[in-house]
VOGU-3710 file (C-alpha; in Angstrom, 3 decimals, decimal comma):
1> xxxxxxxxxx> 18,615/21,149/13,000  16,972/21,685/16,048  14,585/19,237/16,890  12,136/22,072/17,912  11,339/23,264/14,279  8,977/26,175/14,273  7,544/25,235/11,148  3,633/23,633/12,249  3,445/22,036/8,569  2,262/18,010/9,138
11> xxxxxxxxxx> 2,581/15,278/6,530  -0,839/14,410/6,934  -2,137/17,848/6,536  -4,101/18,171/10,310  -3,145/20,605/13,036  -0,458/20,179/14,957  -0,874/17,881/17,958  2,423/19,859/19,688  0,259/23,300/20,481  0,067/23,252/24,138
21> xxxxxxxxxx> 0,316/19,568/24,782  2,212/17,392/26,770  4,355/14,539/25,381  2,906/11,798/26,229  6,385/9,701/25,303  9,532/11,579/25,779  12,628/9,811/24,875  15,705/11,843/26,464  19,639/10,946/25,856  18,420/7,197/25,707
31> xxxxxxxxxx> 21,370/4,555/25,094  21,174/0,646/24,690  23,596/-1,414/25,143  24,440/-4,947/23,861  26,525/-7,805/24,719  27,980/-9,537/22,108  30,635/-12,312/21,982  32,976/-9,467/20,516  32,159/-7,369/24,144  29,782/-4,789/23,989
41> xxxxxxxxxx> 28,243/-2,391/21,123  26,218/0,575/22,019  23,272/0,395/19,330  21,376/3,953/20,336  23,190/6,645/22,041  21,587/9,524/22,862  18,727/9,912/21,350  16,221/12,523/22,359  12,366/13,077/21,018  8,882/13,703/21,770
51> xxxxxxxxxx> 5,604/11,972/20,802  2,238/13,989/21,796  -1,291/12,381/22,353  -2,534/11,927/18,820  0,550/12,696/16,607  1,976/10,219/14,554  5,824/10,221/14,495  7,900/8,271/12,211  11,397/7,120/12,670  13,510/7,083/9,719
61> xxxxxxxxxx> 16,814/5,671/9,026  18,732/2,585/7,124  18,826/-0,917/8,631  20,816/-1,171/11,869  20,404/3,076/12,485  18,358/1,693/15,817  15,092/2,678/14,772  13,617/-0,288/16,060  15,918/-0,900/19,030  14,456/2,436/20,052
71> xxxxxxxxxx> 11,582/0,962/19,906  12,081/-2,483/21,889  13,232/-0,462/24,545  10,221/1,852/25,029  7,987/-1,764/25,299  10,610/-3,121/27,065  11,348/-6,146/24,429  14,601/-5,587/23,998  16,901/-9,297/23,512  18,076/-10,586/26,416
81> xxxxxxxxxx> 21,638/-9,439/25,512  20,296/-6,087/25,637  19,634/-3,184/27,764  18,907/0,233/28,340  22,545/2,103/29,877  21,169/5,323/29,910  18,686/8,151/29,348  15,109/8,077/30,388  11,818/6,790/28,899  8,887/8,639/29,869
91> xxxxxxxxxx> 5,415/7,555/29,210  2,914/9,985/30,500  5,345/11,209/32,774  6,577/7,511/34,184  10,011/6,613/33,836  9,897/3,332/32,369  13,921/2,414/32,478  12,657/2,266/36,618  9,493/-0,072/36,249  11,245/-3,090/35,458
101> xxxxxxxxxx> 10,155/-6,307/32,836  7,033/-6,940/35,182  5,738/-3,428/35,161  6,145/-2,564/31,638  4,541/-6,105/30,878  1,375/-4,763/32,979  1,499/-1,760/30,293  1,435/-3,546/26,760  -0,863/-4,002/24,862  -3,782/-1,503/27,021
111> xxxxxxxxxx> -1,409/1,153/27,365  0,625/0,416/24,628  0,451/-1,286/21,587  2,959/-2,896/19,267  2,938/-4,159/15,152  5,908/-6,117/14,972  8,013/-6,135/11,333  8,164/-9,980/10,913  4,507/-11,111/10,827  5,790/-14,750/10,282
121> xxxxxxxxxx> 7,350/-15,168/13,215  5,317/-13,174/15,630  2,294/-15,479/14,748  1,761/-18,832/16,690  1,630/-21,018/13,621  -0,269/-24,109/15,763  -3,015/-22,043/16,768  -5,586/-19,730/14,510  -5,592/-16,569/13,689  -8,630/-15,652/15,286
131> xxxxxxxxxx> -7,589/-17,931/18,517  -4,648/-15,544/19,048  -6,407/-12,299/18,748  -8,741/-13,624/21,067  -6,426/-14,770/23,692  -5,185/-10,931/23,723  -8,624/-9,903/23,937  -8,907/-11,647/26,742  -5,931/-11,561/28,283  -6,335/-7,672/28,437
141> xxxxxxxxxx> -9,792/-8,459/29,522  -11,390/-5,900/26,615  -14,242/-8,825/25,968  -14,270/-13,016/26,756  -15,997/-15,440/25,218  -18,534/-14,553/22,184  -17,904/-11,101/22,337  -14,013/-11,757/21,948  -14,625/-13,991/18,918  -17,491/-11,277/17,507
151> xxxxxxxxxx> -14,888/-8,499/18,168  -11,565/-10,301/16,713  -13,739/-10,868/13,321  -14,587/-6,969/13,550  -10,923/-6,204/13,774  -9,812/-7,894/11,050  -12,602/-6,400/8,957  -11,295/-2,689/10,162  -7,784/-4,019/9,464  -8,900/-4,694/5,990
161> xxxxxxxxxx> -8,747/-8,587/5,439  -11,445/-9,661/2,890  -14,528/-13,065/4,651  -12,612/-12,252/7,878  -14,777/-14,797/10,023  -13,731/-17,631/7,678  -9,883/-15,936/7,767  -10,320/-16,163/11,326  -10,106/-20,257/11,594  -7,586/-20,151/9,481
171> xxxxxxxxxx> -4,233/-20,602/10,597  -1,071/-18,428/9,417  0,508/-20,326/7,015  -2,534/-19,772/5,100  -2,475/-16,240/4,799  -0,432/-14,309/2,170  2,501/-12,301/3,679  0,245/-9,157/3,646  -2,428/-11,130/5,575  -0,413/-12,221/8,102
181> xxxxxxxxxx> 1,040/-8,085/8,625  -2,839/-6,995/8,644  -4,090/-9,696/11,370  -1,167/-8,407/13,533  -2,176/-4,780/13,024  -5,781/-5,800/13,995  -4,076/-7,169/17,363  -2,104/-4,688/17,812  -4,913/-1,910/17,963  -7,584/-4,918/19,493
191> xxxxxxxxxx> -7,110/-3,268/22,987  -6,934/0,848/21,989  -3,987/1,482/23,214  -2,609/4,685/23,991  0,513/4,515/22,205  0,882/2,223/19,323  3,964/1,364/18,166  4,595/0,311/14,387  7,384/-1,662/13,185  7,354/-1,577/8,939
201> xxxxxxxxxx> 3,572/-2,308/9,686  2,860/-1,979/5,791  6,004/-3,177/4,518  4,264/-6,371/3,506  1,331/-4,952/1,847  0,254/-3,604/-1,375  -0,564/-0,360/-1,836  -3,945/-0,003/-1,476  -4,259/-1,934/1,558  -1,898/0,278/2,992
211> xxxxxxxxxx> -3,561/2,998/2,544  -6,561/1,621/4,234  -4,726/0,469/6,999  -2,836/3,946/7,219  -6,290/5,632/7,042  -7,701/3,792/10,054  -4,762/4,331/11,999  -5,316/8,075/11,293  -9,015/7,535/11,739  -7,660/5,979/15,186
221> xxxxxxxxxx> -5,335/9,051/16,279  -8,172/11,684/15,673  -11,357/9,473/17,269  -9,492/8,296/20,514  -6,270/10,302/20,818  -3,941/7,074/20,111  -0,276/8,040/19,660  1,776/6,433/16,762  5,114/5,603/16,556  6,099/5,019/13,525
231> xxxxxxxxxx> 9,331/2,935/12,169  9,833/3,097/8,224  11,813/2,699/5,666  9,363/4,509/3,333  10,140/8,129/3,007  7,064/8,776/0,964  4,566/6,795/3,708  6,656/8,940/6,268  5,956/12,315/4,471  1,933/11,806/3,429
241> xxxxxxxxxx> 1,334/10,132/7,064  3,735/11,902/10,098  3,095/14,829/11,757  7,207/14,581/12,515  9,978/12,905/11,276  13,070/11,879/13,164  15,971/10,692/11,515  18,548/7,896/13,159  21,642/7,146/11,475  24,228/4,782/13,220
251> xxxxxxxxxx> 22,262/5,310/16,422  21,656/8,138/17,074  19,003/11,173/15,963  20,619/13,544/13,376  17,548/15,562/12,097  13,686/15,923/13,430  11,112/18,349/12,721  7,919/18,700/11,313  7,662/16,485/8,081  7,010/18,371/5,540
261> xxxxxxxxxx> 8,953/21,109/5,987  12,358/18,391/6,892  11,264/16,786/3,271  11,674/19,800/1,459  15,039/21,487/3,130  16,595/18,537/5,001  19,986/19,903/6,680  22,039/17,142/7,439  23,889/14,937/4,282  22,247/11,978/5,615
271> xxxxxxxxxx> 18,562/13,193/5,366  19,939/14,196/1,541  21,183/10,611/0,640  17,792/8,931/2,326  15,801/11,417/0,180  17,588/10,728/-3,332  17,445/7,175/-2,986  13,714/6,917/-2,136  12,295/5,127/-4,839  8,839/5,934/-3,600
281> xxxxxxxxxx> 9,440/9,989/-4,098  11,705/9,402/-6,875  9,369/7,526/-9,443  8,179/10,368/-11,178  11,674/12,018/-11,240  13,487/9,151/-12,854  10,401/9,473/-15,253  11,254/12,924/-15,696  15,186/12,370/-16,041  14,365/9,561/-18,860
291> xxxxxxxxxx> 12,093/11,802/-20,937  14,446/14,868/-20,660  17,688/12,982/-21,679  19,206/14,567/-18,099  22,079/13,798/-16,979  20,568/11,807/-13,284  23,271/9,970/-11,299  21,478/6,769/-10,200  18,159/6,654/-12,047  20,188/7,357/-15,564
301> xxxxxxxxxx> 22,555/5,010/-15,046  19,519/2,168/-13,917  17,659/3,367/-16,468  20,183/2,917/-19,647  21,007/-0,690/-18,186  17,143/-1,470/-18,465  17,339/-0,020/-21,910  19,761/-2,216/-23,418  17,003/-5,247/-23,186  16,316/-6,343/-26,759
311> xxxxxxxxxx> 14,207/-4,459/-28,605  12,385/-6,467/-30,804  9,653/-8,033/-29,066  9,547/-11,154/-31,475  12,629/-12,180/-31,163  12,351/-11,546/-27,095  9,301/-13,577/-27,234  10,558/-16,436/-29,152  13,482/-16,653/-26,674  12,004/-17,369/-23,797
321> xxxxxxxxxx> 13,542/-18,039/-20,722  10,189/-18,916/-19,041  6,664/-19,299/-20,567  3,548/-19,541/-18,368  0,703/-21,148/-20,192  -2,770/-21,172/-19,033  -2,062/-21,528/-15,665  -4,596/-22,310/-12,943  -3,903/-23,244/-9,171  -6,450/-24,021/-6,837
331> xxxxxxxxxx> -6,368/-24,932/-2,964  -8,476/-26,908/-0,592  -9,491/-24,613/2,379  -10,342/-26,262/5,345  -13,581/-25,763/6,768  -14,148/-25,604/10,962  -13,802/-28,644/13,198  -12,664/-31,923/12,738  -15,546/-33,494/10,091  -16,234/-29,532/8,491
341> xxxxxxxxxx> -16,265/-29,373/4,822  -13,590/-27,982/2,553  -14,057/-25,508/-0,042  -12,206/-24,916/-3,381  -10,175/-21,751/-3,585  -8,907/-20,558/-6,969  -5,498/-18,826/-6,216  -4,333/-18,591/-9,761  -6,659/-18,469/-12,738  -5,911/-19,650/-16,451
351> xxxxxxxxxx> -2,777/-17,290/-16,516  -0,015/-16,977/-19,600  2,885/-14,976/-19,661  6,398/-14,960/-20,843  9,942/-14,296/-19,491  12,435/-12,838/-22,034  15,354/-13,966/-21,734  17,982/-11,199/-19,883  14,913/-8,811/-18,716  12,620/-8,641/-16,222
361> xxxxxxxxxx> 9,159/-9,090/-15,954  7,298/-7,540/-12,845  4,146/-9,023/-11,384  2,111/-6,996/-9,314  -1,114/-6,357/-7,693  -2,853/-6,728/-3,994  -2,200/-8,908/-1,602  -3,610/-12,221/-1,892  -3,931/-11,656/-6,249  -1,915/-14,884/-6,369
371> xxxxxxxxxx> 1,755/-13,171/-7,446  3,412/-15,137/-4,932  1,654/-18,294/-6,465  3,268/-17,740/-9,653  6,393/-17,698/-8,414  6,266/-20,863/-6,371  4,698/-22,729/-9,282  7,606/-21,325/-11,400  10,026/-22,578/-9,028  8,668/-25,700/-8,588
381> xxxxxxxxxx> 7,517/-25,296/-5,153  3,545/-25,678/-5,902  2,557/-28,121/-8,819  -0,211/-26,501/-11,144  -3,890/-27,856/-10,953  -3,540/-27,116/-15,130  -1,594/-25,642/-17,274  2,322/-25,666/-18,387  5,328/-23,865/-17,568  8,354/-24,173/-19,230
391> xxxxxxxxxx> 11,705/-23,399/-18,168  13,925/-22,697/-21,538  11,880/-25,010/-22,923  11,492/-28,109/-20,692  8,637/-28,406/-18,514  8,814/-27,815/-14,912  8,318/-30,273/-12,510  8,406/-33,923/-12,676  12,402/-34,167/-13,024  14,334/-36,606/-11,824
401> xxxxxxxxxx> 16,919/-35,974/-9,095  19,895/-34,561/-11,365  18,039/-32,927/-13,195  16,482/-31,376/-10,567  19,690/-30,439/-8,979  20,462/-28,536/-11,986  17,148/-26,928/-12,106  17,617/-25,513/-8,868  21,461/-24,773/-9,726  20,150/-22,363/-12,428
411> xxxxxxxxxx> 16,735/-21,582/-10,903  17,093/-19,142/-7,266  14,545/-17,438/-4,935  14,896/-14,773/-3,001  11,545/-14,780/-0,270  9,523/-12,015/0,898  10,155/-13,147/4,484  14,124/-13,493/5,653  13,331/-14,577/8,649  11,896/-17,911/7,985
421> xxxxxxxxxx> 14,262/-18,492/4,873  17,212/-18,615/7,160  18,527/-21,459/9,217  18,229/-19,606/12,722  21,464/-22,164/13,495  23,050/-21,263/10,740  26,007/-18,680/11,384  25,665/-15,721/8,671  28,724/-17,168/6,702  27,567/-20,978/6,474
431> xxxxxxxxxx> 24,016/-19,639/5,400  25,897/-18,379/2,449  28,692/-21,081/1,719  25,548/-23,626/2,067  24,558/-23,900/-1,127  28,267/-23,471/-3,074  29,147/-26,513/-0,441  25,740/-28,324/-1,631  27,426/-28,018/-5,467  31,011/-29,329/-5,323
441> xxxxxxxxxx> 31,611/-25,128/-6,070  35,443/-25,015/-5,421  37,513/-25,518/-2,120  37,026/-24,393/1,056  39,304/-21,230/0,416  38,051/-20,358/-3,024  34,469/-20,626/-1,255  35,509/-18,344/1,724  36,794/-15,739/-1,348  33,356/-16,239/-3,016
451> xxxxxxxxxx> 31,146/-15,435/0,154  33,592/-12,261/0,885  32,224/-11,249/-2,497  28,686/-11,699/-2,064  28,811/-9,593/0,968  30,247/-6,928/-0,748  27,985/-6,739/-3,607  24,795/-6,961/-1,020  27,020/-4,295/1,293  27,219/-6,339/4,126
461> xxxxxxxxxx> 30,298/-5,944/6,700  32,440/-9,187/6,716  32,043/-8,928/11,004  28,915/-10,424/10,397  29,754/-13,681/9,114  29,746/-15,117/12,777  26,446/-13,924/13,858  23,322/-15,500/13,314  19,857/-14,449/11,828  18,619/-13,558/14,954
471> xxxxxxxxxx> 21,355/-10,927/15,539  20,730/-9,204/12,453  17,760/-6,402/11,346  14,930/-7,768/9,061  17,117/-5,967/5,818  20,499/-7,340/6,848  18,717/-10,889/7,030  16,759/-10,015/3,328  20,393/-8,512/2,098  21,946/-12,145/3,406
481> xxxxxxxxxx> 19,135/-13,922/1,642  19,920/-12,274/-1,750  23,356/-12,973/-1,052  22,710/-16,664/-0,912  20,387/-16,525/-3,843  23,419/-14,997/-6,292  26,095/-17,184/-5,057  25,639/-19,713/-7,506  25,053/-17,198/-10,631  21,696/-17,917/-11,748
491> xxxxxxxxxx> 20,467/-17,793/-14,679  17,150/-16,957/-13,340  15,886/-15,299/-9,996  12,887/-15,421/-8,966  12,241/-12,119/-6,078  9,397/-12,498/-4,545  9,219/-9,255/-2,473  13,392/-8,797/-2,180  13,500/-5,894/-1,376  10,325/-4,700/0,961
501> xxxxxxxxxx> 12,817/-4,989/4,089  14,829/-3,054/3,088  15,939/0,782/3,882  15,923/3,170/0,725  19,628/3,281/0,547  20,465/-0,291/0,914  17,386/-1,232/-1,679  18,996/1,332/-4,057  22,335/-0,382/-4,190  20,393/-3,827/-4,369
511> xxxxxxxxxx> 18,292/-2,918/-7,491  21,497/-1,404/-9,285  23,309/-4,740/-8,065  20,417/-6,647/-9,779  20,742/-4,149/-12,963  24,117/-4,450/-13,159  24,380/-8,873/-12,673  21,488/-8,843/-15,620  23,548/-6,681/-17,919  26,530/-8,344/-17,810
521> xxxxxxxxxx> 25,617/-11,666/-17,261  22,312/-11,699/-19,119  20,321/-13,008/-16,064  16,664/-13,007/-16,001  14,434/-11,754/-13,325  10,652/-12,630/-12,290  9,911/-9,856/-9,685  7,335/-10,342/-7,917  6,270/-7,000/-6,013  3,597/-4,697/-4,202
531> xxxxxxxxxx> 6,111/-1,331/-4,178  5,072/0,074/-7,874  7,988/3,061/-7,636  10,266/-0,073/-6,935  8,757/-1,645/-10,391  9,279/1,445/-12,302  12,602/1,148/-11,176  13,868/-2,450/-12,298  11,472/-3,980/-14,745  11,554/-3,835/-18,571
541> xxxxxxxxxx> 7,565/-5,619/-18,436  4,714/-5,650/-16,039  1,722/-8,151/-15,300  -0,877/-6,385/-13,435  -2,824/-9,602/-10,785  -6,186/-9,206/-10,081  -8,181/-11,900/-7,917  -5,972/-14,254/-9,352  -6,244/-13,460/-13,233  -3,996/-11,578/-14,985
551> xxxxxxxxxx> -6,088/-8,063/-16,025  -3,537/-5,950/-17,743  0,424/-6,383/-19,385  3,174/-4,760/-21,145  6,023/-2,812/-21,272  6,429/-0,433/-17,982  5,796/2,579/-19,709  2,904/1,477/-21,272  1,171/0,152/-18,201  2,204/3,188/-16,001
561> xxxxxxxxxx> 2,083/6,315/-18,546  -1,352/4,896/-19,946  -2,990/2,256/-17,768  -6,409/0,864/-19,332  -8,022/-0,819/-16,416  -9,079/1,212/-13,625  -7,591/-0,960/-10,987  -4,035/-0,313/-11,942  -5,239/3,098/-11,656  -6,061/2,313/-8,557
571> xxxxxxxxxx> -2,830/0,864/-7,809  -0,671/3,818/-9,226  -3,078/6,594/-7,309  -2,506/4,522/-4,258  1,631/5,257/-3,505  2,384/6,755/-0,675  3,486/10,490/-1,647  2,857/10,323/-5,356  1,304/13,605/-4,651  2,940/15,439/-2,789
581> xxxxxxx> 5,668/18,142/-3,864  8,621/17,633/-1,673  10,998/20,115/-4,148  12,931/16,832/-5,373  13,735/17,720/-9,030  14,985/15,487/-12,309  18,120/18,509/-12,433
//
């Protein structure tokens, strides 16, 4: 397809910034280049597209496509192994492959903006979060002093985060995954940039949030003519939110045009296999494929493994693999200086659930609802303020050492961020072999064998087994992470957003992975997530997390073909293309 569609149609239903404009970023026949200790790989090669002043456009594609190499290199933040080998950059008609580190530097954050993927890791965690928005504030000189600490606290309100001056003297290992994305997104747009470029800025974040962070970026691109870049995994966030939609596979661009119109007649295979496994635009067609007894390749085949979890509800109940039993956590929050006083902060509150043994239960809700909680308290991670879990029967917690070996030996997590989960000195392939070395599993050869396995299931090339985490994308690190997690066969996993960083395709063959390990092996699953198509997907229960209290459970269908509480209304209303008609079909 050309990448000059004449369609006008947008994804976000506005007029199209394109009529008689000029781009203000124009990316033509750009390659980059990196140096590896195999010799050099070309990671983008020759991609070509526009952005205009005030269109959003999204970049597309499976992990390691380039999407956000493309990126790097229009900030200039490429690695240091990396460069740009050819093509121009233009931003309002300045070549930036000519400016050099120093003059791009000048550029960021006034001229352009960035959101980063990994919000861990891009936040100083020995200074606040306030501090660092500040110290951009300032840097950029936008406002010093007072005003810079008046205006950080109004960003993070516009950004969505709940008593943002006390959030703001709080430092980042006390925010929730999804509070640590939106405080990045409120320094990110702290300076109104010109350009702002997103990296998976919602992949952290529930729903709703996302849609309020989405809507002031759009609020953003219509008051002061901001420019969006866009990098996603998320077809249906790219299709309800892009004016245009450019697709990278293996490096290079293989389909752009408008979005809409690219969603409903895409012309190259690729585009075809992105849109069939997007869970987010194919919830209600696997709905529609279960009802209508069709014969649907993927979501049949995930759906009839899901269906052979027992039936009867007593016995499923009585053989538990985990039971959660009133259930309350609560944390100290610090208050400001040295001698300030704490306050108590109910994350979890008197909450009772069960895990039948060989399904999966789902916990959901908004960030900050306490899901992740759960799961560390399951795992052993957090110790309960009250309460009891029990894992097949024997409390958790408290064990001695071999028994706690064993525990862990049968209990796995897979975290929401795969950054700080892996050893950054750990090569790919000791990452894995770490924890089958840590159990006496085999010999060194039968090991090698095993981790050659794991990579194939989570379909990962062998070449990577000398890299490190640093050389990989944010979902070839989460595909290594799940990787570890399975090499000892569980009997229960515990997923505490496994899948968010990953691209459609990759996250399709991860939950049919998952499907396909439960069925045959009769594993168990906690799955704790914020993508509800993703839910629909793999879980045979749901737990609906409100404020820290469970507010509504039961079987999938139930909860999602009938919900009674008007916040998992909310929740269901809230993902990203539910309504729009993109001419995907259940035949």
């Amino acid at each position: 397809m050309s990448p000059e569609v004449a369609a006008t149609t947008t994804g976000s239903g506005g007029p199209d910034p394109r009529d008689g404009a000029t781009p203000l970023l124009s990316i033509r026949d750009l390659e980059v280049t990196f140096t590896t200790q195999q010799g050099s790989a070309t990671a983008v090669r020759g991609a070509s597209f526009d952005v205009m002043p005030g269109e959003t456009v999204a970049i597309v594609g499976e992990s390691g496509s380039g999407k956000s190499t493309t990126a790097a290199a229009v900030i200039g933040l490429l690695a240091e192994n990396g460069r740009v080998t050819g093509g121009r950059i233009l931003f309002d008609g300045t070549d930036l492959t000519e400016r050099g580190g120093a003059g791009i530097a000048r550029m960021r954050g006034r001229d352009i903006g960035m959101v980063p993927q990994d919000p861990m890791s891009n936040l100083n965690p020995v200074m606040r979060v306030g501090a660092q928005i500040v110290e951009a504030l300032e840097d950029n000189g936008v406002a010093r002093g007072e005003e810079a600490r008046r205006r950080t606290v109004e960003l993070l309100e516009e950004a969505g985060l709940p008593d943002a001056q006390r959030r703001a003297a709080q430092y980042p290992h006390e925010f929730s995954g999804g509070m640590r994305q939106r405080a990045l997104i409120a320094m990110g747009l702290s300076c109104r940039p010109r350009l702002l470029i997103a990296d998976e800025p919602t992949s952290a974040l529930d729903v709703t949030v996302q849609r309020t962070i989405l809507d002031r970026l759009e609020a953003l691109t219509a008051e002061r003519g901001t420019a969006v870049l866009l990098i996603t995994h998320d077809l249906g966030l790219a299709a309800e939110r892009a004016h245009r939609i450019v697709v990278m596979y293996r490096g290079e661009v293989v389909e752009t045009g408008p979005a809409a119109h690219l969603l409903r007649d895409p012309q190259h295979e690729y585009t075809k296999r992105l849109l069939a496994a997007a869970p987010s635009l194919a919830s209600r067609r696997i709905e529609i494929a279960k009802h209508g007894g069709g014969a649907r390749v993927a979501a049949d085949d995930l759906l009839a493994v899901t269906a052979d979890a027992p039936a009867d509800a007593t016995r499923a109940a009585a053989d538990a693999v985990v039971e959660v039993e009133d259930v309350t956590k609560v944390f100290r929050i610090r208050g400001r200086g040295l001698l300030g006083r704490g306050t108590d902060f109910t994350a979890v509150d008197r909450v009772s659930f069960t895990i039948p043994r060989g399904t999966t239960t789902a916990v959901v809700g908004e960030s900050g609802s306490g899901k992740s909680t759960v799961a560390r308290m399951i795992l052993a991670l957090e110790e309960p303020t009250s309460g009891t879990i029990r894992f097949d029967g024997e409390p958790v917690g408290g064990k001695d050492r071999a028994a706690e070996v064993r525990f862990r030996r049968r209990v796995q997590p897979v975290f929401q961020d795969p950054y700080s989960s892996l050893d950054p000195l750990y090569t790919i392939y000791r990452t894995i072999e770490e924890p089958l070395r840590a159990h006496g599993y085999g010999s060194a050869s039968r090991r090698r064998e095993r981790v050659l396995e794991l990579m194939d299931d989570v379909a990962l090339s062998p070449s990577l087994l000398r890299r490190y985490p640093a050389e990989l994308s944010g979902g070839q690190r989460q595909r290594v992470a799940i990787a570890r997690a399975l090499a000892l066969d569980p009997e229960l996993v515990v997923c505490d957003e496994a899948v968010s960083a990953l691209d459609v395709i990759v996250q399709s063959q991860i939950l049919h992975l998952l499907a396909d390990l439960q069925h045959r092996k009769g594993l168990s699953y906690l799955f704790i997530s914020h993508d509800l198509a993703v839910v629909r997907q793999i879980a045979d229960r749901v737990c609906v997390m409100e404020r820290g209290r469970i507010v509504e459970e039961g079987t999938v269908d139930d909860v999602f073909d009938h919900p009674q509480e008007a916040y998992t209304r909310a929740l269901l209303d809230a993902i990203p293309g539910r309504s729009l008609d993109l001419g995907l079909r259940a035949g």
